[in-house]
Structure formats: structure tokens, C-alpha cells
PDB file of the backbone (N, CA, C, O) and the ligand in Angstrom, with CONECT records:
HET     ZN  A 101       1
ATOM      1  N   UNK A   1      -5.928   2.937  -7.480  1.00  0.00           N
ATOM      2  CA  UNK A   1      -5.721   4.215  -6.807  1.00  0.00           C
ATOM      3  C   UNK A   1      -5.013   5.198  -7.739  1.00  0.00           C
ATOM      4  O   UNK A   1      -3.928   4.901  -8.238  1.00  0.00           O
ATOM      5  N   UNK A   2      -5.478   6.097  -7.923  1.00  0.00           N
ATOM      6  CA  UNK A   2      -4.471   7.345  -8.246  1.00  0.00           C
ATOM      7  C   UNK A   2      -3.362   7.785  -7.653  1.00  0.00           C
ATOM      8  O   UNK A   2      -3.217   8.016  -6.453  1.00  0.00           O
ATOM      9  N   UNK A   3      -2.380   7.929  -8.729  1.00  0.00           N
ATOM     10  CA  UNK A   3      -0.808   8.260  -8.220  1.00  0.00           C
ATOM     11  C   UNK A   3      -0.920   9.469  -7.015  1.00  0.00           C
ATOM     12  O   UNK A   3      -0.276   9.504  -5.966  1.00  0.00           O
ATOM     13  N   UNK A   4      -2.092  10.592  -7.568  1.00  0.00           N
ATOM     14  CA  UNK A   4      -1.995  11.329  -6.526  1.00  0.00           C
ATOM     15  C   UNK A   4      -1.580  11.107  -4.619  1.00  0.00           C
ATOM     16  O   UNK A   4      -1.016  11.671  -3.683  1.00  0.00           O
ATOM     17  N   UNK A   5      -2.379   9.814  -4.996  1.00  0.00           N
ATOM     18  CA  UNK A   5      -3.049   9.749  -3.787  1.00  0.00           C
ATOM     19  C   UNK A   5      -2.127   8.839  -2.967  1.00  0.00           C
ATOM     20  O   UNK A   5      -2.622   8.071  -2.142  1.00  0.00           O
ATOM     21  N   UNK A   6      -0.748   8.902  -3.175  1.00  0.00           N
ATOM     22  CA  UNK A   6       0.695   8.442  -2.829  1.00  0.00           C
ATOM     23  C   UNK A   6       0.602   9.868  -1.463  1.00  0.00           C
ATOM     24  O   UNK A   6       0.353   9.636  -0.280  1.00  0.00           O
ATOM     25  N   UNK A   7       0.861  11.220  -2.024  1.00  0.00           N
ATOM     26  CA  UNK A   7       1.157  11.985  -1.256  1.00  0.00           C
ATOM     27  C   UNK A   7       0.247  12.009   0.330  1.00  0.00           C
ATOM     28  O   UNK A   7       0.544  12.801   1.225  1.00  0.00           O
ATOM     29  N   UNK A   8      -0.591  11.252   0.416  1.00  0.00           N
ATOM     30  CA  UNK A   8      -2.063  11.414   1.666  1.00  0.00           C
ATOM     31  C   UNK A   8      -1.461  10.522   2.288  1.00  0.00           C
ATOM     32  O   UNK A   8      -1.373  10.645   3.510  1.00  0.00           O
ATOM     33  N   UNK A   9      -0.795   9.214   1.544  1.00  0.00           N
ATOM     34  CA  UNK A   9      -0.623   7.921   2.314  1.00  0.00           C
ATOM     35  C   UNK A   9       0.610   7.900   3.436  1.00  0.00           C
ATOM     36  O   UNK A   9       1.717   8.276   3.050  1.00  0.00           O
ATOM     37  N   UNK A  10       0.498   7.612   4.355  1.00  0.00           N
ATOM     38  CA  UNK A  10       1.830   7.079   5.005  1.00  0.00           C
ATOM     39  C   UNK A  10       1.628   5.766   5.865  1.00  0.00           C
ATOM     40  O   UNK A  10       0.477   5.369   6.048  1.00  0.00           O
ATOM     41  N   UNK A  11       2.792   5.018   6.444  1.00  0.00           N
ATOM     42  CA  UNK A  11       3.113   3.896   6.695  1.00  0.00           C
ATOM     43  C   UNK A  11       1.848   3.987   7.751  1.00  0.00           C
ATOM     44  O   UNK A  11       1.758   5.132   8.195  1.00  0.00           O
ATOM     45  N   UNK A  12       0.564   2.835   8.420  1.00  0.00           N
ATOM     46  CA  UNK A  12      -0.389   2.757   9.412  1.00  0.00           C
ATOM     47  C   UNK A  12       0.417   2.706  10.490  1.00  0.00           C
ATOM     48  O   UNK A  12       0.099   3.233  11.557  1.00  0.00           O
ATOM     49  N   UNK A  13       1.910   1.849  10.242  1.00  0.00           N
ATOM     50  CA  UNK A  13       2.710   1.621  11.701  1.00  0.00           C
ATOM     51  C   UNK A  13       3.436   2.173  12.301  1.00  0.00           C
ATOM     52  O   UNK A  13       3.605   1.970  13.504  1.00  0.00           O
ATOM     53  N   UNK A  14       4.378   3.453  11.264  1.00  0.00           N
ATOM     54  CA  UNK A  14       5.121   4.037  12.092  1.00  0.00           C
ATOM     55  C   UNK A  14       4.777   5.689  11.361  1.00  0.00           C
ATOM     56  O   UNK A  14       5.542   6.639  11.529  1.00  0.00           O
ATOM     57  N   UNK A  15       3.678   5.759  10.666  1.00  0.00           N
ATOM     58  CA  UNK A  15       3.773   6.817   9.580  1.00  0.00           C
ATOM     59  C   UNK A  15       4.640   7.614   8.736  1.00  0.00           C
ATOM     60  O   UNK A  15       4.553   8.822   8.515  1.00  0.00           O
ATOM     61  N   UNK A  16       5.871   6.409   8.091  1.00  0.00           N
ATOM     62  CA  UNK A  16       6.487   6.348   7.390  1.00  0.00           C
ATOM     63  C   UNK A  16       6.172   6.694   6.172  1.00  0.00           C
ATOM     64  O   UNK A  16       5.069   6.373   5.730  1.00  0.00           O
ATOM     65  N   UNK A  17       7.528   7.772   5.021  1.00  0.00           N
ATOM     66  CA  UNK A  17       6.924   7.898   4.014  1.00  0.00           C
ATOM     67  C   UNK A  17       6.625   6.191   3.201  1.00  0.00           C
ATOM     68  O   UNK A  17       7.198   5.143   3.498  1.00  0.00           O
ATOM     69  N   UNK A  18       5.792   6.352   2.373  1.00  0.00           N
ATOM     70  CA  UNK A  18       5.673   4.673   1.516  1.00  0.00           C
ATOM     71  C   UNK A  18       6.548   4.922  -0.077  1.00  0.00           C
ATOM     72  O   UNK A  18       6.483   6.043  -0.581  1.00  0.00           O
ATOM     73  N   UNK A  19       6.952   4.353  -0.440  1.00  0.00           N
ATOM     74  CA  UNK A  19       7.430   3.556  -1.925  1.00  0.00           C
ATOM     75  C   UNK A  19       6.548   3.171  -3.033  1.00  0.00           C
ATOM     76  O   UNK A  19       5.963   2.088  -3.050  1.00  0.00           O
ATOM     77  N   UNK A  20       6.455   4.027  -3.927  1.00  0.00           N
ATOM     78  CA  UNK A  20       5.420   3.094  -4.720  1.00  0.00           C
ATOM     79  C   UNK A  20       6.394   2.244  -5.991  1.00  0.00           C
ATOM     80  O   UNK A  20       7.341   2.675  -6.648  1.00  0.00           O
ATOM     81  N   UNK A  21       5.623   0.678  -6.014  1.00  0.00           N
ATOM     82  CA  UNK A  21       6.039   0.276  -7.169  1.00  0.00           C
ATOM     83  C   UNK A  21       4.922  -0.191  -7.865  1.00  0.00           C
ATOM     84  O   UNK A  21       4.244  -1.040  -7.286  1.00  0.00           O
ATOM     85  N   UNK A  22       4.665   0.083  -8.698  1.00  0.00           N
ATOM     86  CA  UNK A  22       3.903  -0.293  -9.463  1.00  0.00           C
ATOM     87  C   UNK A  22       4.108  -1.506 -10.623  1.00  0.00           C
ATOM     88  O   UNK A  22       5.007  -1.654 -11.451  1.00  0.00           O
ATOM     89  N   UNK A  23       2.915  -2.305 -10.344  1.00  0.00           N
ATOM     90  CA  UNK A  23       2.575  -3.321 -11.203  1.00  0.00           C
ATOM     91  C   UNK A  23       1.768  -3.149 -12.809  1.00  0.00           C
ATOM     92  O   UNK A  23       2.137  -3.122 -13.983  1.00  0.00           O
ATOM     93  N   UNK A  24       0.619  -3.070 -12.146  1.00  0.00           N
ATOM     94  CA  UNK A  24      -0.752  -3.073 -13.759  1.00  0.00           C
ATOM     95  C   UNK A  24      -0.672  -1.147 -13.390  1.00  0.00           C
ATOM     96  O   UNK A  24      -0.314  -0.299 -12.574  1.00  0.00           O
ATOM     97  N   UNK A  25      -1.280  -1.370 -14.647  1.00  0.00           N
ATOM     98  CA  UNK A  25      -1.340   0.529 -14.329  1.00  0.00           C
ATOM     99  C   UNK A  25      -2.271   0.969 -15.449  1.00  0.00           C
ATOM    100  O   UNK A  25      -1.555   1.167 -16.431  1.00  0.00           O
ATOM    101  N   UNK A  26      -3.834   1.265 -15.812  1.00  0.00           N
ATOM    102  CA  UNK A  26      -4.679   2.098 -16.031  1.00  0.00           C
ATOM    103  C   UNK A  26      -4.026   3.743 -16.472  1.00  0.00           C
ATOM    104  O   UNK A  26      -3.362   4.551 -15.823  1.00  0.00           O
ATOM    105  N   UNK A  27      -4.541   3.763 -17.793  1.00  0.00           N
ATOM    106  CA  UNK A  27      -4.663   5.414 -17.757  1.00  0.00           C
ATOM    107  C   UNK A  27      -4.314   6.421 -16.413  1.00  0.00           C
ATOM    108  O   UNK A  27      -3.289   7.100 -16.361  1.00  0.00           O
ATOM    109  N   UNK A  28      -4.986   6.401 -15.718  1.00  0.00           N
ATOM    110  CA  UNK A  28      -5.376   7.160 -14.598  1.00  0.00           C
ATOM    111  C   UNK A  28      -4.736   6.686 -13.517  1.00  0.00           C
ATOM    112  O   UNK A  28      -4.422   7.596 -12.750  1.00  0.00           O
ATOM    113  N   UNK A  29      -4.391   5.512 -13.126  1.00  0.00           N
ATOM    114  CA  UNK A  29      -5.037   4.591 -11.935  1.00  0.00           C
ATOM    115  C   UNK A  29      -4.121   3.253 -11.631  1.00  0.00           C
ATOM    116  O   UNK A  29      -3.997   2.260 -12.348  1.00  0.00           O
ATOM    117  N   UNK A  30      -3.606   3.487 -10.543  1.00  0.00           N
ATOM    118  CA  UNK A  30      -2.052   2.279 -10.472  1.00  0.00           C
ATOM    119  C   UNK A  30      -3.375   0.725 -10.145  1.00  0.00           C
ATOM    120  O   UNK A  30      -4.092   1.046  -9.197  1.00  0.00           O
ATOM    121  N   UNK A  31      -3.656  -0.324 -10.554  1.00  0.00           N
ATOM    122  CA  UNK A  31      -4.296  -1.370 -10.726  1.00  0.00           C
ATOM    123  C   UNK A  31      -3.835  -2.061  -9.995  1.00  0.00           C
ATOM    124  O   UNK A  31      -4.629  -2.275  -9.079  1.00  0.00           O
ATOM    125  N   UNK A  32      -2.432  -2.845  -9.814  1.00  0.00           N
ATOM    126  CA  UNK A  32      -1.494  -3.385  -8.999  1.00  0.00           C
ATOM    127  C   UNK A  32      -0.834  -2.891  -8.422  1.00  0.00           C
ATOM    128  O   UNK A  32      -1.004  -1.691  -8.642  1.00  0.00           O
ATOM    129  N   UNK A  33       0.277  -3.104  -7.393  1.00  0.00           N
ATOM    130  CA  UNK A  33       1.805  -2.707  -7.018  1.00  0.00           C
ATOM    131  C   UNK A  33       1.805  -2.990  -5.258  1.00  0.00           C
ATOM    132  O   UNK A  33       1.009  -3.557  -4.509  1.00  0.00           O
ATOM    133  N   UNK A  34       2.815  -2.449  -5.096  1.00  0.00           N
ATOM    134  CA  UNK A  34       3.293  -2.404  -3.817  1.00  0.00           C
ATOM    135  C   UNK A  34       3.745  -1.146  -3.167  1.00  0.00           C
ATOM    136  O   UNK A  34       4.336  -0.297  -3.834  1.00  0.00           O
ATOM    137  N   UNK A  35       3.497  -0.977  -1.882  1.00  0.00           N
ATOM    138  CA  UNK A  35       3.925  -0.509  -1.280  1.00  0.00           C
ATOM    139  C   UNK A  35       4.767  -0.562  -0.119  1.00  0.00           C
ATOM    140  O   UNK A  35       4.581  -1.456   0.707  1.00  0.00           O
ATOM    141  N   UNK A  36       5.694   0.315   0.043  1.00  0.00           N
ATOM    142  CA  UNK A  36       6.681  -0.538   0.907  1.00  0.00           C
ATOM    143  C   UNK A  36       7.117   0.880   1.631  1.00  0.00           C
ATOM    144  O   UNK A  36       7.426   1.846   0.934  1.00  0.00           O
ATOM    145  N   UNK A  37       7.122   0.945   3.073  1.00  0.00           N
ATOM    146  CA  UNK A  37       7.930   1.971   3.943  1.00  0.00           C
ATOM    147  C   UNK A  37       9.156   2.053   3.918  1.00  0.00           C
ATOM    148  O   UNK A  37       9.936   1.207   4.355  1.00  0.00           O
ATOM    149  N   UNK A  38       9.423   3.060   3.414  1.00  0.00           N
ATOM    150  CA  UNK A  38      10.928   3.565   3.566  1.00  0.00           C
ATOM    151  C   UNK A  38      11.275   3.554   5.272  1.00  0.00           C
ATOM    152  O   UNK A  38      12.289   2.952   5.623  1.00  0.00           O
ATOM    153  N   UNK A  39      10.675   4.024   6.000  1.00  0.00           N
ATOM    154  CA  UNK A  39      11.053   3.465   7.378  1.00  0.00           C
ATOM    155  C   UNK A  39      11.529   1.851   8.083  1.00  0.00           C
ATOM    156  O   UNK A  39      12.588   1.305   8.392  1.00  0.00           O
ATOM    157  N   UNK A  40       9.965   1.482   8.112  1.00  0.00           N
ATOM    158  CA  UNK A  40      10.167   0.041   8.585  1.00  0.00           C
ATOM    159  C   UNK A  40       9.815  -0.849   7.684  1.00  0.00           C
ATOM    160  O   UNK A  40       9.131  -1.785   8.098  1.00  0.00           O
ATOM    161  N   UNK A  41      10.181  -0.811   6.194  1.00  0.00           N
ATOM    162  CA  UNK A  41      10.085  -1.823   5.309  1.00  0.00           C
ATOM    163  C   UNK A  41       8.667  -3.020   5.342  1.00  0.00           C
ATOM    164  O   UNK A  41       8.626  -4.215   5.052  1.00  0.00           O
ATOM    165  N   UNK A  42       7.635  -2.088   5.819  1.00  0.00           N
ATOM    166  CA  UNK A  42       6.466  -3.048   5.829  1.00  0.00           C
ATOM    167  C   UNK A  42       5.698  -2.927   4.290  1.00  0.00           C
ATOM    168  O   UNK A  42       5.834  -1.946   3.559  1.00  0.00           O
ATOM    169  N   UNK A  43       5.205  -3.641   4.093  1.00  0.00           N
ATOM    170  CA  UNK A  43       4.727  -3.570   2.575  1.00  0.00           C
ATOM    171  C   UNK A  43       3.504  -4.162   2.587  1.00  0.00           C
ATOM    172  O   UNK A  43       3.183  -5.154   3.242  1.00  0.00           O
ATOM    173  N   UNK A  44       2.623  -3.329   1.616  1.00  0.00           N
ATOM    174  CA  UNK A  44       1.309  -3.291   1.387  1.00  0.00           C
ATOM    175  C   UNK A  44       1.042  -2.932  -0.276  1.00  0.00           C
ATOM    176  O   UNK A  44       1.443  -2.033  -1.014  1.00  0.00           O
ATOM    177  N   UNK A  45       0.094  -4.198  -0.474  1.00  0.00           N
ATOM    178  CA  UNK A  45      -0.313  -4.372  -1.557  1.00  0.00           C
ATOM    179  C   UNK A  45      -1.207  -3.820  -2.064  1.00  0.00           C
ATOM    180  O   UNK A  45      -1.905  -3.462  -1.115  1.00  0.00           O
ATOM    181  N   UNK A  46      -1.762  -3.437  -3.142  1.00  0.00           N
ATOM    182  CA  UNK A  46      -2.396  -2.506  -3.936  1.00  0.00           C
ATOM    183  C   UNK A  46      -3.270  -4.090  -5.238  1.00  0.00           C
ATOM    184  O   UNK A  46      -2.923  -4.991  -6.001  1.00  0.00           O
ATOM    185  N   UNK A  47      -4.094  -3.652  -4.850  1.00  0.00           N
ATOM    186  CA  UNK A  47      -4.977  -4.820  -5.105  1.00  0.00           C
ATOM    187  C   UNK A  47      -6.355  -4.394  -5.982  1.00  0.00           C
ATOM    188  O   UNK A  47      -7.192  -4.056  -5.144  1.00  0.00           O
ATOM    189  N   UNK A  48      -6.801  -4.302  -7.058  1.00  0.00           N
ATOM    190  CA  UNK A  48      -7.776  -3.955  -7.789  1.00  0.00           C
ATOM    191  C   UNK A  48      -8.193  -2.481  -7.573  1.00  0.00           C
ATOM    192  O   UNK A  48      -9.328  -2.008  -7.508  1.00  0.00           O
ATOM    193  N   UNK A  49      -6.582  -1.672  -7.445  1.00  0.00           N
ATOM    194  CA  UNK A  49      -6.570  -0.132  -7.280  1.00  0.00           C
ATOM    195  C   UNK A  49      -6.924   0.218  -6.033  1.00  0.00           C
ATOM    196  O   UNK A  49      -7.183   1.370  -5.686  1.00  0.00           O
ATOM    197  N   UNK A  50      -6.942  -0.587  -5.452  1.00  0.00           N
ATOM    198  CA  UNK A  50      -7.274  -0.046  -3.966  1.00  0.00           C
ATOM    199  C   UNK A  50      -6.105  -0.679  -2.405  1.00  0.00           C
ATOM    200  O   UNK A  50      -6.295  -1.734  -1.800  1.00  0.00           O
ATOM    201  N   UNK A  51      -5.242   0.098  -2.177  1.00  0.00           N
ATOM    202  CA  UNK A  51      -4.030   0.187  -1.192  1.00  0.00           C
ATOM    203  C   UNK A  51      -4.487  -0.558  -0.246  1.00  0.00           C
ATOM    204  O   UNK A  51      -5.485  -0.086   0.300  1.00  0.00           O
ATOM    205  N   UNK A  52      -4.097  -1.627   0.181  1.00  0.00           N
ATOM    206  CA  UNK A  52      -4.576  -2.358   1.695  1.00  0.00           C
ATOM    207  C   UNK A  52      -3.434  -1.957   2.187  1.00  0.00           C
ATOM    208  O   UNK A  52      -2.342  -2.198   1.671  1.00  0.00           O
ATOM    209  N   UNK A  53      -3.682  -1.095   3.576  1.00  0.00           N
ATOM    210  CA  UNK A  53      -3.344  -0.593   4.182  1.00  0.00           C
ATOM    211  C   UNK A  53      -3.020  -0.827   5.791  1.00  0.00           C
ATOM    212  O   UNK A  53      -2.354  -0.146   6.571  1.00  0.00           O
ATOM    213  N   UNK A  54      -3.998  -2.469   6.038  1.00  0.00           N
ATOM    214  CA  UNK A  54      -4.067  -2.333   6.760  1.00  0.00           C
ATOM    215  C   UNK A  54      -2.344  -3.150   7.194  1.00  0.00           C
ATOM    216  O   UNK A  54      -1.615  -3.610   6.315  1.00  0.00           O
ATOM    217  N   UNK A  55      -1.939  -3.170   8.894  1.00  0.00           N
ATOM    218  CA  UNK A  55      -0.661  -3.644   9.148  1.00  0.00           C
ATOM    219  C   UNK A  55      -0.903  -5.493   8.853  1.00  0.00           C
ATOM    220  O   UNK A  55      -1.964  -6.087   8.663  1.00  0.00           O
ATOM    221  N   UNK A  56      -0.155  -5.786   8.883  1.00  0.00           N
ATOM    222  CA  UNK A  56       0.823  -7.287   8.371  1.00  0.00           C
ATOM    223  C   UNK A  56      -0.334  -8.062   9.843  1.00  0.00           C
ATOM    224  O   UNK A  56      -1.161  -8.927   9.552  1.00  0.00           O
ATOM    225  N   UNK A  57      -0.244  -7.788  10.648  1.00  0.00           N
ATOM    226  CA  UNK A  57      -0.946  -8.708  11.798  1.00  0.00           C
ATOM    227  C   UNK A  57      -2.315  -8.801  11.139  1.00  0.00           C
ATOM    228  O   UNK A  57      -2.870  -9.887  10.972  1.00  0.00           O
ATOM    229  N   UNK A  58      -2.853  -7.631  10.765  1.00  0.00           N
ATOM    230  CA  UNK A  58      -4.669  -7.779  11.224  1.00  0.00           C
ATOM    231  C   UNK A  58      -5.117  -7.975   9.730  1.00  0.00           C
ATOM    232  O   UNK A  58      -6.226  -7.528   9.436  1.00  0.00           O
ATOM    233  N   UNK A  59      -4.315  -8.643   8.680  1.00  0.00           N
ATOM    234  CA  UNK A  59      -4.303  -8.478   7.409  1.00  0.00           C
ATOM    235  C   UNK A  59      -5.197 -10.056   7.102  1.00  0.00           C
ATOM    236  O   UNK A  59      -6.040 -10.436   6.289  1.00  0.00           O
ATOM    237  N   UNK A  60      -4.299 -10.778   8.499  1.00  0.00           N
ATOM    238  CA  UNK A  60      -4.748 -12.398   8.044  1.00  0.00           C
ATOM    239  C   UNK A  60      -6.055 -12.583   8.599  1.00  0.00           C
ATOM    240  O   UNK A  60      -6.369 -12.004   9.639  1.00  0.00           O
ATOM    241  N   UNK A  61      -6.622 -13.130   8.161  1.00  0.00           N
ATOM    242  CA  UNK A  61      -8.123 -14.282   9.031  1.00  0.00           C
ATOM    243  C   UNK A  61      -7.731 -14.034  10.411  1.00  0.00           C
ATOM    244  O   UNK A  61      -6.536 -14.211  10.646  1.00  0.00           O
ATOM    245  N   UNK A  62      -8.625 -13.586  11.574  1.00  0.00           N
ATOM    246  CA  UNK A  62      -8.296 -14.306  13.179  1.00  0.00           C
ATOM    247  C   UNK A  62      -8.279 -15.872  13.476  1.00  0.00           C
ATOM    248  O   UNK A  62      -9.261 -16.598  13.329  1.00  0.00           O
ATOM    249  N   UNK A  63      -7.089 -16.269  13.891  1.00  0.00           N
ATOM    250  CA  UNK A  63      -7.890 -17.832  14.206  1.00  0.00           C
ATOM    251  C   UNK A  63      -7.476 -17.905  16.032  1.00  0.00           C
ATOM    252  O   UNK A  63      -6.474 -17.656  16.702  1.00  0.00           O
ATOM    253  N   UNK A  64      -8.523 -18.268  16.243  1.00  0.00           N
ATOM    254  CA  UNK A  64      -8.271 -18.849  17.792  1.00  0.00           C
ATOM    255  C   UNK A  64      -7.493 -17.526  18.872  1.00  0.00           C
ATOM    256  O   UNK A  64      -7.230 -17.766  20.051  1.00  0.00           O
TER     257      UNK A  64
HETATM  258 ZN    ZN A 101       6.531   2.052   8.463  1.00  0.00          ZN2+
END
């Protein structure tokens, strides 16, 4: 993802600003890192440049 693209993002759960930390990092383009709400400290990973976003529940497999 592009650094820009920090300013569009906010928390899915409480629309909290997010934290970026960055891991791998591309010319252009954060590769790795984390994200983490300054609100409710939920954190979302940044995974082959692309922010998973989604919340901590619907992140895992459904089972049963
Ligand atoms: Zn939040």
C-alpha cells in the first residue's frame, strides 16, 4: 500500500485514527507492517502491500 493511503484508512471498529508501523518497505509502497488503532488498540496487518482490514473476529476461518 502506499503511505498515502494511511490518510483514507480508519479503524473498521470504532473508526479510529490507525498507527502505521512499518515492516518491508518498497520504493513507493509499505510491503509489510502493522496497523494498530490509536483508539481501541486493534491491529491489522499489512500483508504483500495490501492492509487487511478486516476486524479480529471475521479474520479467522468460520468453524461450526
Ligand atoms: Zn479502533
Amino acid at each position: 500500500m502506499k503511505e498515502d493511503l494511511m490518510e483514507l484508512l480508519c479503524c473498521p471498529l470504532c473508526k479510529g485514527e490507525l498507527k502505521l508501523q512499518v515492516g518491508k518497505k518498497s520504493k513507493e509502497e509499505i510491503i509489510t507492517g502493522t496497523l494498530t488503532c490509536k483508539e481501541c488498540s486493534a491491529t491489522y496487518p499489512i500483508e504483500d502491500a495490501i492492509p487487511n482490514l478486516l476486524p479480529p473476529d471475521e479474520r479467522e476461518p468460520a468453524k461450526g
